[in-house]
C-alpha positions in Angstrom: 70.4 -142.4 174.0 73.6 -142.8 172.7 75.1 -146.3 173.7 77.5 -145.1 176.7 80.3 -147.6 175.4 80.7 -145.6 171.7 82.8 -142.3 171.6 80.7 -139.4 171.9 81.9 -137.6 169.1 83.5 -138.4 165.4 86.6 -136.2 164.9 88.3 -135.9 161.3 91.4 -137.7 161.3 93.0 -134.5 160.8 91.8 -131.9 163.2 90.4 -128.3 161.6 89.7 -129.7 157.9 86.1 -130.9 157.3 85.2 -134.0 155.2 85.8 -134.0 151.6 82.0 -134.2 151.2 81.8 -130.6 152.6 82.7 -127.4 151.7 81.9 -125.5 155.0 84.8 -125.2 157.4 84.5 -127.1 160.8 85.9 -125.5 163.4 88.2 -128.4 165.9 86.4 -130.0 168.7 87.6 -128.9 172.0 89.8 -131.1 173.4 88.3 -133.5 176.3 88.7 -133.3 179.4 91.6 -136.2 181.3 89.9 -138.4 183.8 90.9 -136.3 186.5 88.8 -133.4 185.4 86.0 -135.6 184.4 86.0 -137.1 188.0 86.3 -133.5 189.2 83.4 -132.0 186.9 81.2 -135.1 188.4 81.9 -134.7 191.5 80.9 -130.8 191.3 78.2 -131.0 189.1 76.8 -133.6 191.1 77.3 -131.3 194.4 75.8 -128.1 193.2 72.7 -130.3 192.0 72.0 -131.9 195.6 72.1 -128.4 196.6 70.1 -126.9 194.8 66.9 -125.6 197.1 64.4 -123.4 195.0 61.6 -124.6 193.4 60.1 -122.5 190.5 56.9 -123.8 190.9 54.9 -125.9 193.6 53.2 -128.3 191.2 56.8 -129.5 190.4 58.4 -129.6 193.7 58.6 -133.9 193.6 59.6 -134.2 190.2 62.6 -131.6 190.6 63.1 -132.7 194.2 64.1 -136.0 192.6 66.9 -134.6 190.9 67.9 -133.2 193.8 67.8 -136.7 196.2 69.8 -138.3 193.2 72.2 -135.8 192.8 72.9 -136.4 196.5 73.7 -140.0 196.0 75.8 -139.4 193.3 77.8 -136.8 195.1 78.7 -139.2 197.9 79.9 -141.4 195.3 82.1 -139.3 193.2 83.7 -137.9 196.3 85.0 -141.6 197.1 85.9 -141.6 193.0 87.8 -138.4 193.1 90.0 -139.5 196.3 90.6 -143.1 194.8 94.2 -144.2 193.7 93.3 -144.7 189.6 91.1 -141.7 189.1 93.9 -139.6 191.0 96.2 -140.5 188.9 93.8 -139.3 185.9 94.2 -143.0 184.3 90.1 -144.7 184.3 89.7 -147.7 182.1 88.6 -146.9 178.4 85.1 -148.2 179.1 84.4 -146.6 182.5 85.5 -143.2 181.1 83.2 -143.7 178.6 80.4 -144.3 180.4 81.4 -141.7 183.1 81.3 -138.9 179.9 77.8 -140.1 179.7 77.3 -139.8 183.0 78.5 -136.4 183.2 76.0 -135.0 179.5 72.9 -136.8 181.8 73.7 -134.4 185.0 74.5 -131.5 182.5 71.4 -132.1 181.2 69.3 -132.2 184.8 71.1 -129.0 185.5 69.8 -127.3 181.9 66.4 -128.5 182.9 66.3 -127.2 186.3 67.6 -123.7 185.3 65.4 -123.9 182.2 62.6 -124.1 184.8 63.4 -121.2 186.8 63.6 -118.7 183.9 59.9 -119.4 182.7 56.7 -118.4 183.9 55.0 -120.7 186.5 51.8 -120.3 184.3 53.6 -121.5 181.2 55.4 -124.4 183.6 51.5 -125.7 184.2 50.8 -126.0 180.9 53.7 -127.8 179.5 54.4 -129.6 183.1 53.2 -133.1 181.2 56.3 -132.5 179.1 58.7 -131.5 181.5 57.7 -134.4 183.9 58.2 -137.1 180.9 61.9 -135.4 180.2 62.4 -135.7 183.9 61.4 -139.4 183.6 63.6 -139.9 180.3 66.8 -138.1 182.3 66.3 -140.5 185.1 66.0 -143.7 182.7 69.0 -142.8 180.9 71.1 -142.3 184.2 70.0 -145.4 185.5 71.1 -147.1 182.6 74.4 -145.4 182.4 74.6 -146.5 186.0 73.6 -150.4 185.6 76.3 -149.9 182.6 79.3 -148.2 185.0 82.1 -151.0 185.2 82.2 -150.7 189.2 84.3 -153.9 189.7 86.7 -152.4 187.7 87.1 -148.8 189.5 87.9 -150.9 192.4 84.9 -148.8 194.4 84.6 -149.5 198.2 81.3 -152.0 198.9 79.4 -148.9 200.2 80.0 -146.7 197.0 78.7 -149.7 195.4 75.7 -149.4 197.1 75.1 -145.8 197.0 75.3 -146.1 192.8 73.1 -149.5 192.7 70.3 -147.6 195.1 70.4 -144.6 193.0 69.9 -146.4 189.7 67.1 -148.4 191.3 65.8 -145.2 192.2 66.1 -144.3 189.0 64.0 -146.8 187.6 61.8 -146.8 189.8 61.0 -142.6 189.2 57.1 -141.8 187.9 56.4 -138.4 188.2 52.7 -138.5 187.9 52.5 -140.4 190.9 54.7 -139.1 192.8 53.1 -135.7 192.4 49.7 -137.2 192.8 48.3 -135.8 189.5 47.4 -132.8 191.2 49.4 -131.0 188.5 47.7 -131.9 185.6 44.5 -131.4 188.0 45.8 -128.0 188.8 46.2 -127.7 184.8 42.6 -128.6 184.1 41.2 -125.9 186.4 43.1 -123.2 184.8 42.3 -124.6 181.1 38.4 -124.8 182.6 38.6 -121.0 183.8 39.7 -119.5 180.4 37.2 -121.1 178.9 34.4 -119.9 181.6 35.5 -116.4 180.7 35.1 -117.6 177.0 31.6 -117.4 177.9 31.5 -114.4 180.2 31.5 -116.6 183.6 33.2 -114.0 185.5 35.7 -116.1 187.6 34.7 -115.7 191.8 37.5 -114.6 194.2 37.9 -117.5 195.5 38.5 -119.7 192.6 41.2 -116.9 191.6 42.9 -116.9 195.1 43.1 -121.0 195.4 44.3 -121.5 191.9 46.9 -118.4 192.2 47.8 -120.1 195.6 48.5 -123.7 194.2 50.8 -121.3 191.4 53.0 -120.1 193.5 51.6 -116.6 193.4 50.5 -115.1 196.4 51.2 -111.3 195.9 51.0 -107.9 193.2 54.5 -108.1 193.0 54.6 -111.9 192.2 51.5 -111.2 189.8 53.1 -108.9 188.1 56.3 -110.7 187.1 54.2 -113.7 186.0 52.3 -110.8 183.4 56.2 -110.1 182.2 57.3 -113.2 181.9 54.1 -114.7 180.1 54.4 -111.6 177.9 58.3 -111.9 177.0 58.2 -115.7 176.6 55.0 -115.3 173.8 56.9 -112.6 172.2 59.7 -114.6 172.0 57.5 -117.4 170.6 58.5 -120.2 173.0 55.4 -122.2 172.8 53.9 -122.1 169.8 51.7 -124.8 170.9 50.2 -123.0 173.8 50.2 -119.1 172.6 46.6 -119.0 172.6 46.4 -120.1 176.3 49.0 -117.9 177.3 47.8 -115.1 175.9 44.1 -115.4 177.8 46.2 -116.5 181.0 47.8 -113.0 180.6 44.5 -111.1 180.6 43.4 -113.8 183.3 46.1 -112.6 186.0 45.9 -108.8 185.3 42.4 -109.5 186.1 43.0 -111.2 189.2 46.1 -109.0 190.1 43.4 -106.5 190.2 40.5 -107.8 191.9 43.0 -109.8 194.5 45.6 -107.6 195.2 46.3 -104.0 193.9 42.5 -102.9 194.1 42.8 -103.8 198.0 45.0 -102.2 200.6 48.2 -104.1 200.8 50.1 -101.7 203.1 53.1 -104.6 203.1 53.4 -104.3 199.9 55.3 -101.4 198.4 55.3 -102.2 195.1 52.0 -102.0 194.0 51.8 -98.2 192.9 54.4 -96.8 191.5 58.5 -97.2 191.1 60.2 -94.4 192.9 62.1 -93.1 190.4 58.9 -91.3 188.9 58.2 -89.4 191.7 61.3 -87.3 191.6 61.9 -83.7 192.5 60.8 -80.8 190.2 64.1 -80.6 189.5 65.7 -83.6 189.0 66.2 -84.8 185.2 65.7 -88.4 184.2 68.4 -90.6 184.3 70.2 -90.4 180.9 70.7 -94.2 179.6 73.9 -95.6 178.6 75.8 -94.9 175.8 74.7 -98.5 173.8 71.1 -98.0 174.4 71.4 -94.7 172.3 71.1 -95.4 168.2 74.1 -93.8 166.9 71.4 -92.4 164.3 69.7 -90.2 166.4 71.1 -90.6 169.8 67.9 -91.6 171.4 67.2 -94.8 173.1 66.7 -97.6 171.0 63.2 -99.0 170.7 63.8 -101.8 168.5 67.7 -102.9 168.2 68.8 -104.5 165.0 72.3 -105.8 163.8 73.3 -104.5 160.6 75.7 -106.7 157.8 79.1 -104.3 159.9 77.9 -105.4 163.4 77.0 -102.0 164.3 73.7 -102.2 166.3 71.0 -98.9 165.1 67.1 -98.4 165.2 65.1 -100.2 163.2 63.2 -97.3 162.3 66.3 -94.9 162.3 68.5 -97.3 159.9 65.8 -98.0 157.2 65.1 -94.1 156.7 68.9 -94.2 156.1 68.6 -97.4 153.3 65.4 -95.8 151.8 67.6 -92.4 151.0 69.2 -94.5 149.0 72.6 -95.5 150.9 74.0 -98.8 151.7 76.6 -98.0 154.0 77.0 -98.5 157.6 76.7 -94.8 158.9 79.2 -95.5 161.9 81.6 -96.8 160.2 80.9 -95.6 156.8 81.8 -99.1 155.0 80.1 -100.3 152.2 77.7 -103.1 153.2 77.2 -106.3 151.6 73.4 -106.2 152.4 71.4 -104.9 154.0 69.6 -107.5 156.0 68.2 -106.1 159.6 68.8 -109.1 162.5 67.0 -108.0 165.8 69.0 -107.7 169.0 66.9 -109.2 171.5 69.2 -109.5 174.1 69.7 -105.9 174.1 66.2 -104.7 173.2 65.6 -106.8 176.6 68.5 -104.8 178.4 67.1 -101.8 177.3 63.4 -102.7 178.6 65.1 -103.5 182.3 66.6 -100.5 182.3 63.3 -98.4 181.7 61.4 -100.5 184.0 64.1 -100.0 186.9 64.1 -96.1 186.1 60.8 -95.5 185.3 61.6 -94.4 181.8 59.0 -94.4 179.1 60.5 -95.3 175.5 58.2 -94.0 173.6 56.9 -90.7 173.5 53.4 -91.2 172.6 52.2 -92.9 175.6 53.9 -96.0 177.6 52.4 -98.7 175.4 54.8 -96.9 172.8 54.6 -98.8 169.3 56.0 -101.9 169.9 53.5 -103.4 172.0 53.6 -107.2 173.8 53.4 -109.7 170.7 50.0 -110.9 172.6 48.3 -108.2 171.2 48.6 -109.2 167.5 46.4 -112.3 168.2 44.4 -110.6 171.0 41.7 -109.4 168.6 40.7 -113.2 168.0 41.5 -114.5 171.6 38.0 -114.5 173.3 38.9 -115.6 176.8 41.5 -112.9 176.7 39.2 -109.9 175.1 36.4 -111.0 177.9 39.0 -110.6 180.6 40.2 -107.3 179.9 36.4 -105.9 179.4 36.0 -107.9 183.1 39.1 -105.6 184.7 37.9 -102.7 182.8 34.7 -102.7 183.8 35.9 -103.7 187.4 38.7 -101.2 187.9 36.7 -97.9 186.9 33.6 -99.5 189.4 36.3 -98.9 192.0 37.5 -95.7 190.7 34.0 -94.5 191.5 33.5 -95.4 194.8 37.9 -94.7 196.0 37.7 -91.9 198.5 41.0 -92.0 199.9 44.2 -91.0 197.5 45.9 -94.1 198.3 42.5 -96.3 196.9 42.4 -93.8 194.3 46.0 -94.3 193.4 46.2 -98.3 193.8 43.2 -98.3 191.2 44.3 -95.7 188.8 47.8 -97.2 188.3 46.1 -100.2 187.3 44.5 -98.2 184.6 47.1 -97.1 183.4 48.9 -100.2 183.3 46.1 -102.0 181.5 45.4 -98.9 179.2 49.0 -99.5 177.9 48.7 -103.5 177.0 46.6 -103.1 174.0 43.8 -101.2 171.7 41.5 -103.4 172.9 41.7 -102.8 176.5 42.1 -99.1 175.7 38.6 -99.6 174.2 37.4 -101.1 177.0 38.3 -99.0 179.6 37.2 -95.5 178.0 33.9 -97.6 177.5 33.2 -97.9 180.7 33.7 -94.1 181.4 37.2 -94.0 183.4 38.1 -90.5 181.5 35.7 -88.0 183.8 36.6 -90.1 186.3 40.7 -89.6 186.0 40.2 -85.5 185.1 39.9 -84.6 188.9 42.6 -86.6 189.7 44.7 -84.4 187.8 44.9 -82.0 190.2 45.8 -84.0 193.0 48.4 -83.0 195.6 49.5 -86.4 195.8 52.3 -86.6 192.8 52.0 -90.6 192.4 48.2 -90.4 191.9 48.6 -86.9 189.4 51.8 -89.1 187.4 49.4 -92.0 187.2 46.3 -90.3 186.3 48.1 -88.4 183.3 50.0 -91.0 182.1 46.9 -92.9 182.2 44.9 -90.3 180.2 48.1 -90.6 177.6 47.9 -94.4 177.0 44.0 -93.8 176.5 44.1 -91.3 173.9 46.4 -93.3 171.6 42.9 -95.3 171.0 40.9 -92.3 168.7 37.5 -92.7 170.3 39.5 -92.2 173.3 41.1 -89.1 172.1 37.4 -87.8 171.9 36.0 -88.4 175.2 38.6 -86.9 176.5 39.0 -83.2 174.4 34.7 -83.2 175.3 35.4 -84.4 179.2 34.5 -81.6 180.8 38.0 -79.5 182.3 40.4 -82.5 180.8 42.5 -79.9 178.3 42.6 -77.3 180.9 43.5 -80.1 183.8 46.8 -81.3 181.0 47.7 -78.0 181.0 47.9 -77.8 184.5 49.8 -80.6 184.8 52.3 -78.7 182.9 52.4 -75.8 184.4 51.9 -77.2 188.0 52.6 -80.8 187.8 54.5 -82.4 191.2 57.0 -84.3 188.9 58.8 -83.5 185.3 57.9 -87.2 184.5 54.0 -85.8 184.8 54.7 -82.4 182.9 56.4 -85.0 180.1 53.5 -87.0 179.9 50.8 -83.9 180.2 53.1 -82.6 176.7 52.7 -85.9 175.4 49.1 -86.4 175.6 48.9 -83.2 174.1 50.4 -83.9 171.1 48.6 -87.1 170.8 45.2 -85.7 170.8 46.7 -83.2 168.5 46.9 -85.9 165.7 43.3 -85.1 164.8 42.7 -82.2 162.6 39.9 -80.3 164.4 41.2 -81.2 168.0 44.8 -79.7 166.6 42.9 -76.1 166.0 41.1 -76.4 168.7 44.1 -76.8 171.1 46.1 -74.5 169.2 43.5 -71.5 169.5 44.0 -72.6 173.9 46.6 -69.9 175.1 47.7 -71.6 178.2 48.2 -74.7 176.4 50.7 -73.3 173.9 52.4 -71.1 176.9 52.5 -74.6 179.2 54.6 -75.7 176.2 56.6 -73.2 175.3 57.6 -73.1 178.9 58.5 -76.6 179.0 60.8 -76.4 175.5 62.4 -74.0 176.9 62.8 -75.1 180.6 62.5 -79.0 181.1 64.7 -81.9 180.9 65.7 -83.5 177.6 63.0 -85.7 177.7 60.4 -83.1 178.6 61.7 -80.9 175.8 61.1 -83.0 173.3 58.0 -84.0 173.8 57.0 -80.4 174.5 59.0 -79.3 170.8 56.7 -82.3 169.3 53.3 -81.1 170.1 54.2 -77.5 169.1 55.1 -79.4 165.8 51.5 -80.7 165.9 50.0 -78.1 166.4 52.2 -75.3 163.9 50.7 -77.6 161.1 47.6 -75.7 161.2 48.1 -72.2 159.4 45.8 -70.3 161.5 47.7 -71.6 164.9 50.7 -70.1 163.9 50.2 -66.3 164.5 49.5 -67.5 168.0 52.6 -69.8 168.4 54.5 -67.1 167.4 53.1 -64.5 170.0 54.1 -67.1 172.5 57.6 -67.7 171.8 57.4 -70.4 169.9 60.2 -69.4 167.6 62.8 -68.5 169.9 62.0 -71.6 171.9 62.6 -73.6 169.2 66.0 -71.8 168.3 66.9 -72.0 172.2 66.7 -76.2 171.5 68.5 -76.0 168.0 71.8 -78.4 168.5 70.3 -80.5 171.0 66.7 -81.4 169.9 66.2 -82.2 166.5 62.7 -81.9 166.5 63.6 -77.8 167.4 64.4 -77.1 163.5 61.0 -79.1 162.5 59.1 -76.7 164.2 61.1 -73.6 162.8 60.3 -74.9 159.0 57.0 -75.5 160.0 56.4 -71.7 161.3 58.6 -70.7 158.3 56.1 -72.0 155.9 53.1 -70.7 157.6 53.5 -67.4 158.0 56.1 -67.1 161.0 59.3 -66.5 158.7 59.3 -62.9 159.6 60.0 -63.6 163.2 62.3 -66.6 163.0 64.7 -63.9 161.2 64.1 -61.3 163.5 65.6 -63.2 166.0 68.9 -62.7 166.2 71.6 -65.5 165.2 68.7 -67.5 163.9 70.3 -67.8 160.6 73.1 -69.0 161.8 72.0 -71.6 164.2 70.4 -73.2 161.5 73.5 -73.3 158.9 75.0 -74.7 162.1 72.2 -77.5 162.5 72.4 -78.0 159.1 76.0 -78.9 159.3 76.2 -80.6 162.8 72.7 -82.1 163.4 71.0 -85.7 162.9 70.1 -86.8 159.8 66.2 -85.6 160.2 67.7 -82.5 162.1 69.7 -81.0 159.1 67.2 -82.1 156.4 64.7 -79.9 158.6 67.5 -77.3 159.0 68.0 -77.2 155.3 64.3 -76.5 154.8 63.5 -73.8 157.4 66.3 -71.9 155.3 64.9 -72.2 152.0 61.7 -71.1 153.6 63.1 -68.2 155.0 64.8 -67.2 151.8 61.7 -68.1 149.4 59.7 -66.0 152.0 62.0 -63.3 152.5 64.2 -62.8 149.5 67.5 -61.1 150.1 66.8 -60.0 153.7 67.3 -63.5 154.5 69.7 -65.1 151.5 72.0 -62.0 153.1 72.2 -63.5 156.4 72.6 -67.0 155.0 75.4 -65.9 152.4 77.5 -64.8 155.8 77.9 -67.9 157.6 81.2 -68.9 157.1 81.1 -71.9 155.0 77.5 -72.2 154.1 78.5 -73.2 150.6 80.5 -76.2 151.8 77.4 -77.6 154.1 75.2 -77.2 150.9 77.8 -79.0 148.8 78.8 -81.8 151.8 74.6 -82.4 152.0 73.9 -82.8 148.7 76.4 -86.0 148.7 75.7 -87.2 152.0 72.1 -86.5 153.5 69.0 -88.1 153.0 66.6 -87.5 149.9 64.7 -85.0 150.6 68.3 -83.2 152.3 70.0 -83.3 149.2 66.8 -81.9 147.1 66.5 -79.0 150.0 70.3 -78.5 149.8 70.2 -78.1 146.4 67.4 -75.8 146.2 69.3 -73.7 148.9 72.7 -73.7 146.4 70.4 -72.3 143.8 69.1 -69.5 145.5 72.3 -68.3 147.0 74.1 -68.9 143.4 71.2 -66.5 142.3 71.2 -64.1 144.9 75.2 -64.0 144.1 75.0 -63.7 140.2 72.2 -60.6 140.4 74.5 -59.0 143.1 77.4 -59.2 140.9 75.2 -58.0 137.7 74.1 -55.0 140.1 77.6 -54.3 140.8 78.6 -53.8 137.3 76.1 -51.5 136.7 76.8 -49.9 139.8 73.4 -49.5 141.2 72.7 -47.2 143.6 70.5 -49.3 145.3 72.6 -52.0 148.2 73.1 -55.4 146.4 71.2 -56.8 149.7 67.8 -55.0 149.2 67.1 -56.3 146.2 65.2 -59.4 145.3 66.5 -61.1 141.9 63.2 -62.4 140.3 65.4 -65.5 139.3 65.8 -66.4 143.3 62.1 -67.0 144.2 61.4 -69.2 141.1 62.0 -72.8 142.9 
């Protein structure tokens, strides 16, 4: 501690200039506060400390109680400070001020502490409550120093201030956390230490163990449980405790255990929180809310999935702004300045305002399924956590034991939206849960009339098949593709017709399920139907699996009798994935009726002009397809678009790699088309220029 009669800080002698042994430039101190304000910020500090009520977590209720009966002491003295005649007059003598400054970083301190305390977990507060009860004893040591060291005879104090500051610094002294609490802390600590490493060797834990320890936690409900599972999982993201990531991680799979077998598995009618937010079980109608405009990455315009700063201070997509610096460019794209490097800095504090606002409207980031790609950082060490693997296999096995023997919908439904919650925390628990046979159990469900047990049974069935064995126990469940595409067809919400698209474009990541899906008619119709007819969100993933599934040659012919094409054309402007899945037809056989659609030549010279990045590179290819596979019947109806030669020419400088080779293919052919339409001119062919096919133009 810094001796209380020194100044607290150095200052240069001439304020904004560093030392001549530096060349970095110090900012000026702020200036420090008169007397009068120092008395004041006491006296306040001190107040709001005595009052302070909430406790984050039992086991530390007397040492942060402490602070609380000191703080009260101190307030009663400062108000007789504040009112007396020298400190009114903002004129303290040198060493009282001093010491009073110190006074002043102590309670500033306490009040750090305190709130420190009520952002962490309670679990994490357990296991590092040795630490925080020897800062608590530290705080109170240096204040009761500071206090033995206040010059009271000189601030002319009344007898019974006196008092008050002499009992608080005995009290002070006299401070020992461990006893005061009993130990029963660091007892409390060694049972919860004792029951990861139980599950460490497959003791599964009984309910009544669970429920005492939970109780002596502070948590006594889902709702409760399930903040503890956040928090746990932001603070080892965040890397907060380096020291105790391992035990966190286990205590994570721990408390979604118990959350399970305590609370959400069993009625809790008081409880409304335990299946599902209300905002996914919205009317057929209703559209998810869109998010604000600095969640969207300028890039593409979706929500942001991992925010980073680039070298301008323009915030993008990780995954969106590197595609931009691996075409080749270094500037920023907003701003179009040239950037001194490109070094990526992640935006946590908006990556976590962007995760609030999906929880609060039930909005799923990430397409392919809700554990998305950037999963909790637990799950990068989960694969050599033992006590953690054993406790997800326990609440796998547990959870789909229920599942079999639920008869009501509101059983079924507390159950399966554990599933799906657990089948989104990690490959391993995806493992373990499809191991223990919860797909035929979850296909019936999709039918359900009840539209939080059909959303939570789909979305389920999506988090699942991101694992591959997973994605084949569910194409061989028997009735699972055909119950998907009821669910989009028939499903009670658009956030369940979403996910039904969504699953099927992840089991369409596999070669021989992609055919096989492909060659299933009312799958394709389901999702032509929604490209054409749902939401934004719905669209998209809808226009992603037809993607999937046009990259198989012989599904095309059957896309295409769907609709597929002017589906995709419908969407052109506003999805990007829309042109993706025109070039994709275009090169497989469906060129013929991409052109036959009327103004389908032109939407495209318009996407290719207007779009995102990725939607004008894919705009730029559909159009050489069409014109490689079609010839002149198509380079005709590109040649007159108004201004199609300045989009080729503004691409080629400007888009990504693979834009500006496309865009330069596509100035070939129409320079080609042009030069043998000009050489039939001259010989005045009787034959239109348009109907013939200059052998030059379908050379690449």
């Amino acid at each position: 501690m810094a001796n209380p009669r020194t100044v607290l800080t150095s200052a240069p002698s001439s304020p904004g200039f560093c030392s001549s042994s530096s060349s970095a430039f110090v900012p000026p101190a702020p200036p420090s506060p008169s007397d009068g304000e120092l008395l004041r910020s006491l006296h306040r500090l001190a107040r709001d400390l005595s009052a302070a009520s909430d406790t984050p977590a039992p086991f530390l209720r007397a040492a942060l109680a402490s602070i609380t009966r000191r703080s009260k002491l101190l307030a009663a003295a400062f108000d007789d400070l504040v009112t007396c005649a020298p400190a009114a007059a903002g004129d303290l003598p040198r060493s009282a001020s001093l010491c009073l400054r110190e006074v002043l970083l102590v309670l500033q301190r306490f009040k750090a502490l305190a709130a420190d305390c009520a952002a962490r977990s309670r679990m994490r507060l357990l296991l590092q409550s040795d630490e925080i009860e020897e800062e608590v004893r530290e705080l109170h040591q240096d204040l009761a120093t500071l206090l033995d060291l206040l010059p009271v005879a000189e601030l002319g104090l009344a007898d019974d201030v006196v008092d008050l500051l002499a009992l608080a610094s005995r009290q002070c002294r006299r401070f020992a956390p461990a006893a005061a609490a009993g130990g029963a802390d660091q007892a409390l600590k060694a049972r919860v230490l004792s029951l990861i490493h139980g599950i460490e060797r497959e003791i599964v834990p009984e309910r009544e163990t669970l429920e005492e320890i939970l109780g002596e936690v502070g948590v006594s409900d889902a709702a409760s449980c399930g903040d503890e599972i956040e928090s746990l999982e932001r603070e080892i993201g965040d890397r907060t405790s380096e020291r105790w990531a391992d035990a966190m991680i286990a205590l994570v799979a721990l408390l979604r255990y118990a959350k399970c077998v305590l609370f959400s598995a069993t009625p809790q009618p008081s409880d409304p929180k335990l299946l599902i937010d209300a905002a996914e079980v919205d009317d057929d109608e209703a559209e998810p809310p869109a998010p604000p405009p600095d969640f969207r990455c300028p890039i593409t315009l979706d929500i942001m999935r991992e925010p980073v700063v680039v070298a301008s201070g323009q915030t993008y997509d990780r995954e969106s702004i590197a595609r931009w610096f691996d075409s080749g460019k270094s500037t920023c794209p907003k701003t179009g300045q040239v950037l001194t490097n490109l070094e990526l800095v992640p935006n946590k504090a908006l990556k976590n305002l962007i995760a609030k606002w999906c929880r609060e409207n039930g909005v799923a980031v990430e397409s392919g399924g809700e554990a998305g790609k950037c999963e909790p950082a637990a799950q990068a060490v989960s694969a050599t956590n033992k006590a953690a693997l054993e406790a997800a296999r326990m609440t796998a096995s547990f959870l789909v034991k229920k599942l079999s023997l639920s008869f009501s919908p509101d059983a079924a439904n507390r159950v399966v939206h554990e599933i799906r919650l657990l089948s989104k925390s990690g490959a391993d628990s995806r493992a373990f849960v499809g191991e223990a046979g919860a797909v035929p159990l979850l296909v019936p469900l999709l039918y359900s009339d009840d539209a939080a047990l059909q959303l939570n049974a789909v979305t389920a069935l999506l988090n699942l098949s991101i694992l591959e064995a997973n994605k084949k126990r569910i194409m061989h469940a028997e009735g699972a593709v055909e119950g998907v595409a009821h669910i989009m067809s028939s499903g009670a919400t658009w956030r369940a017709k979403e996910n039904a698209a969504a699953t099927v474009l992840s089991l369409a990541s596999v070669h021989t399920y992609r055919r096989r899906l492909g060659r299933n008619l009312s799958v394709v119709e389901k999702l032509v139907h929604l490209a054409r007819a749902g939401p934004a969100s719905t669209k998209k993933d809808a226009l992603a699996a037809l993607l999937s599934l046009a990259g198989e040659r012989e599904n095309v012919g059957k896309l295409v009798d769907a609709g597929v094409a002017q589906a995709a054309l419908s969407a052109v402007g506003g999805e990007e994935t829309a042109a993706a899945v025109l070039a994709a037809l275009a090169k497989r056989g469906g060129a013929e009726a991409i052109v036959s659609i009327d103004g389908a030549v032109a939407r495209l010279v318009a996407e290719m002009r207007r779009g995102t990045e990725w939607g004008r590179e894919n705009a730029t290819a559909a159009l050489v397809l069409l014109c490689r596979r079609l010839g002149a019947r198509a380079v005709t109806q590109v040649m007159a678009v108004p201004g199609v030669e300045w989009a080729i020419w503004e691409l080629m400088g400007t888009g990504t790699e693979r834009a500006r080779r496309k865009a330069a293919s596509l100035g070939r052919i129409c320079r080609r088309w042009a030069a043998a339409s000009a050489a039939d001119g001259e010989r005045g062919s009787a034959c239109p220029a348009a109907s013939v096919v200059p052998p030059a133009m379908m050379a690449s």
